[in-house]
PDB file with one MODEL, atoms N, CA, C and O in Angstrom:
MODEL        1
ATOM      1  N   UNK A   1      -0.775  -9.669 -12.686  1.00  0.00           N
ATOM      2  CA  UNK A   1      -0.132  -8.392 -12.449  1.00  0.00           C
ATOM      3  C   UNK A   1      -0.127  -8.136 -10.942  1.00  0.00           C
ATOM      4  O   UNK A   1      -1.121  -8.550 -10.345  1.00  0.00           O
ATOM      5  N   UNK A   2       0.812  -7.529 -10.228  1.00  0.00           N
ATOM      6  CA  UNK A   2       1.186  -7.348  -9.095  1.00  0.00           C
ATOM      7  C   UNK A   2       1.241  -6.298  -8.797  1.00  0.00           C
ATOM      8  O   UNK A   2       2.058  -5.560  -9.346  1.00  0.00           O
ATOM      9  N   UNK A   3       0.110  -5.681  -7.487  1.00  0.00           N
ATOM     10  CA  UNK A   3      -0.297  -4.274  -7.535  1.00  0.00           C
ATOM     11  C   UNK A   3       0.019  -3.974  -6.003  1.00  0.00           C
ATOM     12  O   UNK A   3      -0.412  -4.857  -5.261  1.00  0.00           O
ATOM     13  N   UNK A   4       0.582  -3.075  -5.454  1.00  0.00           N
ATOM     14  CA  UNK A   4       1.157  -2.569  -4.123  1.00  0.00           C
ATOM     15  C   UNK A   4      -0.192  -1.250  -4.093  1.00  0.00           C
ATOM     16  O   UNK A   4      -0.635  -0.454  -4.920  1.00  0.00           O
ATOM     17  N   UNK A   5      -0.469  -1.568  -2.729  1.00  0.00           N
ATOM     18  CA  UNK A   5      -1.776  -0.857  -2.392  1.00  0.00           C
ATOM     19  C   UNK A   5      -0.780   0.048  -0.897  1.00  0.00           C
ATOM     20  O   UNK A   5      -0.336  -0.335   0.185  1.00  0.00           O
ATOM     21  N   UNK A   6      -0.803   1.183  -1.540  1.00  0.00           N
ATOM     22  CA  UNK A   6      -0.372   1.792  -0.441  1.00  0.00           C
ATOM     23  C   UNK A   6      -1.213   3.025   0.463  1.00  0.00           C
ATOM     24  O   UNK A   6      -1.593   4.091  -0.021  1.00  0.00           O
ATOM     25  N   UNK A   7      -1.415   2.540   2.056  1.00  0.00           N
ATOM     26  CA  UNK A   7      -2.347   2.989   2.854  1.00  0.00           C
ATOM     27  C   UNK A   7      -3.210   1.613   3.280  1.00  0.00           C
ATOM     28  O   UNK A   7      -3.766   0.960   2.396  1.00  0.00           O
ATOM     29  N   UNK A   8      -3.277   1.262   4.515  1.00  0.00           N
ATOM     30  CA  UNK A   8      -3.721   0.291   5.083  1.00  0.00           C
ATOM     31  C   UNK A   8      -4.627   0.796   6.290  1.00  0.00           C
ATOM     32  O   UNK A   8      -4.543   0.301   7.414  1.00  0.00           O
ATOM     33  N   UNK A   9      -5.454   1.773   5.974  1.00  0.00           N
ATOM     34  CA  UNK A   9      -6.436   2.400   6.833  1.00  0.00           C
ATOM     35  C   UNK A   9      -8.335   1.294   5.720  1.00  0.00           C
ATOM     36  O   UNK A   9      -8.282   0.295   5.001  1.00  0.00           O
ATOM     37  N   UNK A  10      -9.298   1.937   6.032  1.00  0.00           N
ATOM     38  CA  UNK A  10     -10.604   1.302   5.942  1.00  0.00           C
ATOM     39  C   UNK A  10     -10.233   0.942   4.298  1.00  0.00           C
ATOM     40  O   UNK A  10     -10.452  -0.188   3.862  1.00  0.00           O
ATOM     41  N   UNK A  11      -9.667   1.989   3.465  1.00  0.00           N
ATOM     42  CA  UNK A  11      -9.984   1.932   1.949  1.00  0.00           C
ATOM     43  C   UNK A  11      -8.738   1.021   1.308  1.00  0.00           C
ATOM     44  O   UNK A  11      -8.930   0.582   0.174  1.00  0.00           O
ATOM     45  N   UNK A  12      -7.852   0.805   1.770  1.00  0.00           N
ATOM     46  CA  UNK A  12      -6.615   0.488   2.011  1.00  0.00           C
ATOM     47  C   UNK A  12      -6.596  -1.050   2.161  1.00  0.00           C
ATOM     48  O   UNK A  12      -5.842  -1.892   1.673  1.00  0.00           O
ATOM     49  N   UNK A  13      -7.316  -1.120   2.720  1.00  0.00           N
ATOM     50  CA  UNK A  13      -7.464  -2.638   3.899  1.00  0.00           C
ATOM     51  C   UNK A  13      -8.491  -3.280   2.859  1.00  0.00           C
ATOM     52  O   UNK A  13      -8.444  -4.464   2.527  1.00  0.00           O
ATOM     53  N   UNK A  14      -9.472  -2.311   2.361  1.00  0.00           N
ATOM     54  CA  UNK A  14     -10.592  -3.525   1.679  1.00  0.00           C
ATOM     55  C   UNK A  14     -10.402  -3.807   0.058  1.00  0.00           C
ATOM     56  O   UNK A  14     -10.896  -4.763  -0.541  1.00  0.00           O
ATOM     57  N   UNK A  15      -9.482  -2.643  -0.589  1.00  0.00           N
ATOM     58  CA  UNK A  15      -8.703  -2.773  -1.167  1.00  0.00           C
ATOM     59  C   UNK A  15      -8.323  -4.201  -1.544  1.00  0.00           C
ATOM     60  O   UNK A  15      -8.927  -4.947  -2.315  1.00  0.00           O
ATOM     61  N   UNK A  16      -7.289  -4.424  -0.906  1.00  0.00           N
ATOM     62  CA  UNK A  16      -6.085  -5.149  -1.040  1.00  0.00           C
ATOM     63  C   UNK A  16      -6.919  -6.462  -0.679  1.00  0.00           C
ATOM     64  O   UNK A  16      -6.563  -7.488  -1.257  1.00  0.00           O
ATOM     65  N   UNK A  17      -7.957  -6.542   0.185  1.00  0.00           N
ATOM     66  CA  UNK A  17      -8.154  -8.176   0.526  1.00  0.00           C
ATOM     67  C   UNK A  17      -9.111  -8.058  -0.506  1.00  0.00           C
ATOM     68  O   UNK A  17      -9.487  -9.228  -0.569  1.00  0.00           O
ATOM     69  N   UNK A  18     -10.115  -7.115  -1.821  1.00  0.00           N
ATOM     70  CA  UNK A  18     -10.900  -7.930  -2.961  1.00  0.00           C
ATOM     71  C   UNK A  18     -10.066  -7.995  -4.314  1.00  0.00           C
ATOM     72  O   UNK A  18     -10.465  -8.533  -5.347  1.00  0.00           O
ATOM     73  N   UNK A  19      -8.504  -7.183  -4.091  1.00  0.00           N
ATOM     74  CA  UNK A  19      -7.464  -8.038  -4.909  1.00  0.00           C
ATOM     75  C   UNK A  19      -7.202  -9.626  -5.078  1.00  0.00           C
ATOM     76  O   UNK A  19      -7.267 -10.457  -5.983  1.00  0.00           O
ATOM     77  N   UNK A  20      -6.825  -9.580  -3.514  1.00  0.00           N
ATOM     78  CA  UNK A  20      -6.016 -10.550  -3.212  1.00  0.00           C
ATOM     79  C   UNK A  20      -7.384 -11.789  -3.404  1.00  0.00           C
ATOM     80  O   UNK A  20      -7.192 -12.897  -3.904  1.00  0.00           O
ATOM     81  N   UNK A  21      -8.328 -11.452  -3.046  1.00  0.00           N
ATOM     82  CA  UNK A  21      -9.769 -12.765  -3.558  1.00  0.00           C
ATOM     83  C   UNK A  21      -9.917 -13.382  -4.585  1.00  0.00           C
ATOM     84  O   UNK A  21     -10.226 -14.562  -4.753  1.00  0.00           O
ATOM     85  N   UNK A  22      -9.525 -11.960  -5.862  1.00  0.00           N
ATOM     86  CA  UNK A  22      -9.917 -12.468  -7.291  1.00  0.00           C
ATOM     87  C   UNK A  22      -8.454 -12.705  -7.366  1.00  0.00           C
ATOM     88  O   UNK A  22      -7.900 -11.972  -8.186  1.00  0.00           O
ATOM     89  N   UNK A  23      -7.817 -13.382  -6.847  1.00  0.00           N
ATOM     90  CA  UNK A  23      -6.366 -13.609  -6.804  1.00  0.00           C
ATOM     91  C   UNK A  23      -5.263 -12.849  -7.351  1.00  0.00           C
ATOM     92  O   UNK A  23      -4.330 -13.548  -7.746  1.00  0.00           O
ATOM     93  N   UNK A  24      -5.142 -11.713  -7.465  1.00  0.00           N
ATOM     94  CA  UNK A  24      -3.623 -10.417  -7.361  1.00  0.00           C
ATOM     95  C   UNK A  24      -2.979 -10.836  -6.208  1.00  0.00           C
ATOM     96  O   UNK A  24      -3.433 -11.020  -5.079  1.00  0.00           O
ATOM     97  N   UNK A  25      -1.505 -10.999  -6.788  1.00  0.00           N
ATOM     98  CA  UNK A  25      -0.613 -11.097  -6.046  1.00  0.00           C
ATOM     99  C   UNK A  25      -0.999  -9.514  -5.254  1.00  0.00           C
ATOM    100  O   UNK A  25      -1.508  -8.732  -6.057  1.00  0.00           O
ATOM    101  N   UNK A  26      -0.828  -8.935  -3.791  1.00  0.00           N
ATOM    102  CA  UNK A  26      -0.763  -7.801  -3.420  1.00  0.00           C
ATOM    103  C   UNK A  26       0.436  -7.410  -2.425  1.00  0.00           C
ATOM    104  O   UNK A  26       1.089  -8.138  -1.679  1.00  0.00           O
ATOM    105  N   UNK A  27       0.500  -6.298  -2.608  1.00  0.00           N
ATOM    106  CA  UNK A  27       2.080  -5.902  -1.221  1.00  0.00           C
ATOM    107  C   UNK A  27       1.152  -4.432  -0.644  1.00  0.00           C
ATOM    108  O   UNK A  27       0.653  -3.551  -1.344  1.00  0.00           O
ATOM    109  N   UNK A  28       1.149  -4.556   0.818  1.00  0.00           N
ATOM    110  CA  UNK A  28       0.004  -3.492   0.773  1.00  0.00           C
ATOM    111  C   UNK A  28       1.623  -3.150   2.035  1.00  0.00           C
ATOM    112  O   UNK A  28       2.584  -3.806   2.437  1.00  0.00           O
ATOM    113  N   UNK A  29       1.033  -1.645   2.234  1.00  0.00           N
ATOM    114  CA  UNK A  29       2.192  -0.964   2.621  1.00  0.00           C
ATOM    115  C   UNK A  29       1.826   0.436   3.429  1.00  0.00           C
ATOM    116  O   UNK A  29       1.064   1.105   2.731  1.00  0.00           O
ATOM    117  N   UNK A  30       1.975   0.747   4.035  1.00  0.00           N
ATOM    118  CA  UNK A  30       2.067   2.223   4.729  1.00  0.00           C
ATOM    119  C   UNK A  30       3.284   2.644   5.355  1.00  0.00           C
ATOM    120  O   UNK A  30       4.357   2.044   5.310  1.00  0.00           O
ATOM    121  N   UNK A  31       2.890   4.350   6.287  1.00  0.00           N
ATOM    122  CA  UNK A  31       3.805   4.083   7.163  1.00  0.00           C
ATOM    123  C   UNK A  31       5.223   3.478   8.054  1.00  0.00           C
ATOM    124  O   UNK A  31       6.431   3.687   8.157  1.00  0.00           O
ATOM    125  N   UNK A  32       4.019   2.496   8.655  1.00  0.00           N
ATOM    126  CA  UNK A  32       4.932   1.450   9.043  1.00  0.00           C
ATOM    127  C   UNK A  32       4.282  -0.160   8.675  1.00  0.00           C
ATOM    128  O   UNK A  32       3.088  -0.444   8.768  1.00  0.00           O
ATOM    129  N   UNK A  33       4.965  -0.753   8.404  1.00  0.00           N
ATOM    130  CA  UNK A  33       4.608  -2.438   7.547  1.00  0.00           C
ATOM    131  C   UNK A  33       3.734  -2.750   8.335  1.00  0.00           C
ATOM    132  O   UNK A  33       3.922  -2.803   9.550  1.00  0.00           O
ATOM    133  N   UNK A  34       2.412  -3.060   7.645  1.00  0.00           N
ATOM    134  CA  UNK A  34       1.331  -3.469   8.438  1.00  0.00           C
ATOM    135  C   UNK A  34       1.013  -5.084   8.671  1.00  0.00           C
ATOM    136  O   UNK A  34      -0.075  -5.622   8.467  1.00  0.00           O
ATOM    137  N   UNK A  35       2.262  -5.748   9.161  1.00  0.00           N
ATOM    138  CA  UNK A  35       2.196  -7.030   8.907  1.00  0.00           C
ATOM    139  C   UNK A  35       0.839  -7.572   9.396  1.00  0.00           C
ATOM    140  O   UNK A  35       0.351  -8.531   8.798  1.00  0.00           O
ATOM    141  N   UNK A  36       0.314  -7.120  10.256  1.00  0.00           N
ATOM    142  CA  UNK A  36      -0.799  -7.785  11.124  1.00  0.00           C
ATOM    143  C   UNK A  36      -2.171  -7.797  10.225  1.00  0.00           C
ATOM    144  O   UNK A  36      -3.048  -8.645  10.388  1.00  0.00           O
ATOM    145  N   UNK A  37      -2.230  -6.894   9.394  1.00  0.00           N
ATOM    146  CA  UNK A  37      -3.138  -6.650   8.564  1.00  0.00           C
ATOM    147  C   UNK A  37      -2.992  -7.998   7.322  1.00  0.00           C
ATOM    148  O   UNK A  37      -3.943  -8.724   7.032  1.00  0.00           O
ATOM    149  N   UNK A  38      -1.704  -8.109   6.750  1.00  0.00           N
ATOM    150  CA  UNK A  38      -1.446  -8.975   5.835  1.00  0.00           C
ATOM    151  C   UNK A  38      -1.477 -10.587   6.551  1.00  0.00           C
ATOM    152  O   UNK A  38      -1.589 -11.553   5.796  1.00  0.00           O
ATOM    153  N   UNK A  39      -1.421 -10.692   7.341  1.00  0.00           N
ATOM    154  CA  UNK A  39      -1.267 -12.042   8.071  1.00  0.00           C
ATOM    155  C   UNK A  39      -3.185 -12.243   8.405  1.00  0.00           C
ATOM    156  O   UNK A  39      -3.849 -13.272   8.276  1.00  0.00           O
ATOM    157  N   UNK A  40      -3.549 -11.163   8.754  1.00  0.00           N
ATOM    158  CA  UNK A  40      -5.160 -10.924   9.016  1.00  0.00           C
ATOM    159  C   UNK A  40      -5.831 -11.732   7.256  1.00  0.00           C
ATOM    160  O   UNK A  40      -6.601 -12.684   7.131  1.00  0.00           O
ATOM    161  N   UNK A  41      -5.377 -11.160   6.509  1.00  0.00           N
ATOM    162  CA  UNK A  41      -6.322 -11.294   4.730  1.00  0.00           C
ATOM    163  C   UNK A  41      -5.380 -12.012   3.971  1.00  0.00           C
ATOM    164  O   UNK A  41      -5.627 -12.253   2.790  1.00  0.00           O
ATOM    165  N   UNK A  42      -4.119 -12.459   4.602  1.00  0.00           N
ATOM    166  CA  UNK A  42      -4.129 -14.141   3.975  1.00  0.00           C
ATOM    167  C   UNK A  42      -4.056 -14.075   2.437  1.00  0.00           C
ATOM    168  O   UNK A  42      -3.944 -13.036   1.787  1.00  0.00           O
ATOM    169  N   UNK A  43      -4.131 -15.259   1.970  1.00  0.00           N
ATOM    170  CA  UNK A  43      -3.682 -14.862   0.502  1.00  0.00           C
ATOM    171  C   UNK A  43      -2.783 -14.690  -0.372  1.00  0.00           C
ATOM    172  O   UNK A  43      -1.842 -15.483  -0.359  1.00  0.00           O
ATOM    173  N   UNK A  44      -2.796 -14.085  -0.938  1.00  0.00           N
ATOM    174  CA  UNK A  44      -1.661 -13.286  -1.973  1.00  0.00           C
ATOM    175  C   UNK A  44      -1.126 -12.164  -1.435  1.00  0.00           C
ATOM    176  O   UNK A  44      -0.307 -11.500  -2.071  1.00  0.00           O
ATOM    177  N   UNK A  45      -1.546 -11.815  -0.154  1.00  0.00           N
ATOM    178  CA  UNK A  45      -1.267 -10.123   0.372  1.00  0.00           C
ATOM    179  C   UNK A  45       0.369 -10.573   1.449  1.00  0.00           C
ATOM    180  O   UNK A  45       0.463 -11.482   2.273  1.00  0.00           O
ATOM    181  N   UNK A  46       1.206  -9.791   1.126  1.00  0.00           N
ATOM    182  CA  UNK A  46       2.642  -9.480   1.904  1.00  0.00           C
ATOM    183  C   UNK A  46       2.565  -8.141   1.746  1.00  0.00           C
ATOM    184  O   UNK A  46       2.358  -7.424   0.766  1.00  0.00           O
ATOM    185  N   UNK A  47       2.852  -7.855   3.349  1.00  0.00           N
ATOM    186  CA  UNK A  47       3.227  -6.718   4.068  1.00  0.00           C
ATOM    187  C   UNK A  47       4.759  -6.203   3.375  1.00  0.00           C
ATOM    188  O   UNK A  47       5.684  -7.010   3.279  1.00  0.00           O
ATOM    189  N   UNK A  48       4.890  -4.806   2.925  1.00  0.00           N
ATOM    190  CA  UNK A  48       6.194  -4.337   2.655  1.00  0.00           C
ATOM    191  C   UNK A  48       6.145  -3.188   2.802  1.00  0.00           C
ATOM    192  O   UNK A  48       5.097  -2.552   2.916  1.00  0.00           O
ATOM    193  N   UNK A  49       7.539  -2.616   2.831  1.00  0.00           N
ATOM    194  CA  UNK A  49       7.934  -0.756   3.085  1.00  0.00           C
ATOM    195  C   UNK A  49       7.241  -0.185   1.811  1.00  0.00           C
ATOM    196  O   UNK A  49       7.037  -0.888   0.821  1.00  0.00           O
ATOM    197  N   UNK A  50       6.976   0.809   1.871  1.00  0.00           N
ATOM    198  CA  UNK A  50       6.122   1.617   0.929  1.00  0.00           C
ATOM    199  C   UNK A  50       7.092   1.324  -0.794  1.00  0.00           C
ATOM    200  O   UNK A  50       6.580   1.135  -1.897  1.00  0.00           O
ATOM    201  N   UNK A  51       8.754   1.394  -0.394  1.00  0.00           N
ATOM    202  CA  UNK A  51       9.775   1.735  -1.320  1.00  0.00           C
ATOM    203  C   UNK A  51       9.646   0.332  -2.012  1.00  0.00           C
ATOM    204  O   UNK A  51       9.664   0.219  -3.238  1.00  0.00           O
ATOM    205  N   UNK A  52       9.468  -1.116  -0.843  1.00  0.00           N
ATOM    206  CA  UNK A  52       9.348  -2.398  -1.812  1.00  0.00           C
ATOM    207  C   UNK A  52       8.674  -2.938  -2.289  1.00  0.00           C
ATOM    208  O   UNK A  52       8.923  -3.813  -3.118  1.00  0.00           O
ATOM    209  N   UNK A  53       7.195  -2.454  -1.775  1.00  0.00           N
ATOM    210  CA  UNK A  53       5.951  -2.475  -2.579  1.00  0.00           C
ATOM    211  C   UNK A  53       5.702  -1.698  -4.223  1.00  0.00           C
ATOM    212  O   UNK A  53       5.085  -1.986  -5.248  1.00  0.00           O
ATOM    213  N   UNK A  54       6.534  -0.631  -3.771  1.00  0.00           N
ATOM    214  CA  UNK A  54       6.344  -0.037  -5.233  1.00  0.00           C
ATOM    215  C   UNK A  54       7.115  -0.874  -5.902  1.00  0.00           C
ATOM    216  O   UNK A  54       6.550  -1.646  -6.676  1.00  0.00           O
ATOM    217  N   UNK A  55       8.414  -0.922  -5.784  1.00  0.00           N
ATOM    218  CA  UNK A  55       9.469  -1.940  -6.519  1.00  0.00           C
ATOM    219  C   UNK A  55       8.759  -3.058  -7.212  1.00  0.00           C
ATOM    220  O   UNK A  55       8.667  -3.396  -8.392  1.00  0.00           O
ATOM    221  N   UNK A  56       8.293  -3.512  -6.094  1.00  0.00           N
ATOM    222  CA  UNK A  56       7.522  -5.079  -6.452  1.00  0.00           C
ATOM    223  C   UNK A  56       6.530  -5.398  -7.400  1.00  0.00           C
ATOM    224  O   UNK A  56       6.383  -6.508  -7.913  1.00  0.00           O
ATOM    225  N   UNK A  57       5.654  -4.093  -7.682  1.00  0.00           N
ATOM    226  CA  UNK A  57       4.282  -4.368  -8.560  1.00  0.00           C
ATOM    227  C   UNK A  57       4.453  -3.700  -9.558  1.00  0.00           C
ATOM    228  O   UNK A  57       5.520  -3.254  -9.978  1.00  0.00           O
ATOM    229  N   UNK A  58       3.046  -3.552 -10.151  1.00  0.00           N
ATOM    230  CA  UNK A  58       3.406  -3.335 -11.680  1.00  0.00           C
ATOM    231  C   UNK A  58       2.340  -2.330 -11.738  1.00  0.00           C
ATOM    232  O   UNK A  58       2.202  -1.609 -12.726  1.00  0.00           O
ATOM    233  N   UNK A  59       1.377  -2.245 -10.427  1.00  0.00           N
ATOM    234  CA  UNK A  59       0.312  -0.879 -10.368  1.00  0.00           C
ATOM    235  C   UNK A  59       0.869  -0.236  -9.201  1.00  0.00           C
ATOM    236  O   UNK A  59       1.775  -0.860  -8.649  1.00  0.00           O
ATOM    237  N   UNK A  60       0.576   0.726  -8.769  1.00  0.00           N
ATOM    238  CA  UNK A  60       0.149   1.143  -7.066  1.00  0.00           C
ATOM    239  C   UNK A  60      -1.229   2.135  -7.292  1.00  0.00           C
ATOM    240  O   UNK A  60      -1.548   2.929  -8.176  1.00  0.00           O
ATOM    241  N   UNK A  61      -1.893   1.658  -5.996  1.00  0.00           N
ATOM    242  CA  UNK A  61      -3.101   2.473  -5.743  1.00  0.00           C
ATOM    243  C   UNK A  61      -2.734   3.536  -4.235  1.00  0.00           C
ATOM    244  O   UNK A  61      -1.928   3.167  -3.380  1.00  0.00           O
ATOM    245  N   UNK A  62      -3.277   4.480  -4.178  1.00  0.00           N
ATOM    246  CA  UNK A  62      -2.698   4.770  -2.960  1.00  0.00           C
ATOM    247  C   UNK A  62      -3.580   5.988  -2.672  1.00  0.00           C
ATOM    248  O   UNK A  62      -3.899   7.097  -3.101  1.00  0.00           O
ATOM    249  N   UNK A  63      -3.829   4.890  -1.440  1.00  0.00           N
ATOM    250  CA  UNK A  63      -5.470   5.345  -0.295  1.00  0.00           C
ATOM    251  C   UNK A  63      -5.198   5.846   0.887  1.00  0.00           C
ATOM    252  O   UNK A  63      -5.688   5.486   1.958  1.00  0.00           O
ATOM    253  N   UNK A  64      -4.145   6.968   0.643  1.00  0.00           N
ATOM    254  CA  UNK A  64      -4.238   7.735   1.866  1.00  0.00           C
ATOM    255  C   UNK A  64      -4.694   9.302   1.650  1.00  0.00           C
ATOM    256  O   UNK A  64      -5.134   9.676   0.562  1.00  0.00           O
ATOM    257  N   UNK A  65      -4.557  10.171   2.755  1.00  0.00           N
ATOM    258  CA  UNK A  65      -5.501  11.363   2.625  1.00  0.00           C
ATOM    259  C   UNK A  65      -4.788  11.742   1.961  1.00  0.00           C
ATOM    260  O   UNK A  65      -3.621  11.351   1.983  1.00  0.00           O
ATOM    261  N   UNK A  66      -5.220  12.617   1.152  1.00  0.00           N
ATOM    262  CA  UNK A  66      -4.938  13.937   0.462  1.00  0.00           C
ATOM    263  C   UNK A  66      -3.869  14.425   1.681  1.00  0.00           C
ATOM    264  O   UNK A  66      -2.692  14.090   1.551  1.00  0.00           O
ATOM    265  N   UNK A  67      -4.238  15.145   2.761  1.00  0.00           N
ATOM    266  CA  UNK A  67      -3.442  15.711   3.747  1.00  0.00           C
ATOM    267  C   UNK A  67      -1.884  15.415   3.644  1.00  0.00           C
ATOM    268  O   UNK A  67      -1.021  16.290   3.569  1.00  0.00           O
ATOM    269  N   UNK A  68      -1.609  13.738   3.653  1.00  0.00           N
ATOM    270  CA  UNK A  68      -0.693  13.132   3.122  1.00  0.00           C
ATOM    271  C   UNK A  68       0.176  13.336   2.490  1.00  0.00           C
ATOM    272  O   UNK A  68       1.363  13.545   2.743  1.00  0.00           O
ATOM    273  N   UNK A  69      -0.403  13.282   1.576  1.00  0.00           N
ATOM    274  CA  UNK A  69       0.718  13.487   0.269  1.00  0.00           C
ATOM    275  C   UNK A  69       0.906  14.622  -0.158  1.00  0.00           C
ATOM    276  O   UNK A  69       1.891  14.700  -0.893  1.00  0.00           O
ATOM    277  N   UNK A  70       0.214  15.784   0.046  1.00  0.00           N
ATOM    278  CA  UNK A  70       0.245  17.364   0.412  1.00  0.00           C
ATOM    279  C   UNK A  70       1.684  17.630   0.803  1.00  0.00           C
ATOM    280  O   UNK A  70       2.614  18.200   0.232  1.00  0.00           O
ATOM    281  N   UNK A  71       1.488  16.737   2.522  1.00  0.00           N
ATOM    282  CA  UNK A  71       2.047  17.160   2.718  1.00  0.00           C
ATOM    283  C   UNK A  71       3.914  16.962   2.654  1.00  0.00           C
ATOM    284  O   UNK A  71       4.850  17.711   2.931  1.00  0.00           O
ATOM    285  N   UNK A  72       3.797  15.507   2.123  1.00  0.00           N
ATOM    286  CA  UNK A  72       5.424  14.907   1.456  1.00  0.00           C
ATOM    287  C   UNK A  72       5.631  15.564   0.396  1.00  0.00           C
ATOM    288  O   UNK A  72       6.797  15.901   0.188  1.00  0.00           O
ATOM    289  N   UNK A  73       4.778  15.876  -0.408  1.00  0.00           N
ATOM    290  CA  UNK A  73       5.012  17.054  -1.517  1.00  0.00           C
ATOM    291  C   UNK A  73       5.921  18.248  -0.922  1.00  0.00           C
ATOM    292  O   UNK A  73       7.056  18.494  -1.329  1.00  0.00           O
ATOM    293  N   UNK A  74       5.433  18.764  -0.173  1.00  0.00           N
ATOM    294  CA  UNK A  74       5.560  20.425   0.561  1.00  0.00           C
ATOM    295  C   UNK A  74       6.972  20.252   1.191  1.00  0.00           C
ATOM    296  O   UNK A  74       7.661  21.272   1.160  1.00  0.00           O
ATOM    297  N   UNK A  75       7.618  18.975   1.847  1.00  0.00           N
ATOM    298  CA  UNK A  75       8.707  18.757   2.382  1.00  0.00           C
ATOM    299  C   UNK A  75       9.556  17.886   1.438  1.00  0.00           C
ATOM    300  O   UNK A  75      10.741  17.800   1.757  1.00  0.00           O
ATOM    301  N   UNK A  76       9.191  17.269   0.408  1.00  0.00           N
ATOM    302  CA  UNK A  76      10.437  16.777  -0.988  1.00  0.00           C
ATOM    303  C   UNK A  76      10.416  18.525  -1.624  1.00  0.00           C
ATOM    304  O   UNK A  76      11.567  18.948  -1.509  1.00  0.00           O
ATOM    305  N   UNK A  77       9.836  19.209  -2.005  1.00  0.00           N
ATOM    306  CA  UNK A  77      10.040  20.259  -2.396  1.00  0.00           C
ATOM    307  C   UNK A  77      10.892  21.151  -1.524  1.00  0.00           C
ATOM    308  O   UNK A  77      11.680  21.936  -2.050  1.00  0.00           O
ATOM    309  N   UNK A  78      10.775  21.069  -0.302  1.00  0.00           N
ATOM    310  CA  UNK A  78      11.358  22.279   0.544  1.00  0.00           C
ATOM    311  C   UNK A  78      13.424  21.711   0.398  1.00  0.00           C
ATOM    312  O   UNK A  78      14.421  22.415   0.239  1.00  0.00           O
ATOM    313  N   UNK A  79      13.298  20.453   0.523  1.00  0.00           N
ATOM    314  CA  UNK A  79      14.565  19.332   0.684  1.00  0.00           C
ATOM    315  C   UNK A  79      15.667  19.260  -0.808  1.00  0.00           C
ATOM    316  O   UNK A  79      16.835  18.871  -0.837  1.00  0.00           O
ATOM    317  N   UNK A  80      14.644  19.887  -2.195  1.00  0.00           N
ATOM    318  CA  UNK A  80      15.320  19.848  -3.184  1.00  0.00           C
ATOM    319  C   UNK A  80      16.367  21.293  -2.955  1.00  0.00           C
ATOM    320  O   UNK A  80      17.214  21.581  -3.800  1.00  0.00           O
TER     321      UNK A  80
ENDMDL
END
């Protein structure tokens, strides 16, 4: 199963490389494509946009702040 870990900060990062160990394909994703991170933990891990990571897997985990997603909430709501 193929799981897109989105947020590539401490929880994000350790995440995705004890996926990618017990061998999960992973697409880890933030922001902006953290290729350096995915080229860093090797593996099964490819860097993708948040939109092709989700596409791609069949879980997502997603390890960013609360603050975050607050606040994309507060601005997809304001935008509908």
């Amino acid at each position: 199963m193929a799981t897109a870990v989105i947020g590539a900060g401490n929880i994000g990062k350790t995440l995705t490389g004890l996926l990618s160990k017990a061998g999960e394909p992973v697409a880890i994703a933030a922001s902006r494509v953290p290729t350096e991170i995915a080229v860093q933990l090797g593996g099964s891990v490819t860097a993708a946009a948040v939109a092709d990571a989700i596409a791609y897997s069949e879980a997502a985990i997603f390890a960013v702040w609360l603050d975050v997603v607050q606040a994309r909430s507060v601005v997809m709501a304001a935008s509908a």
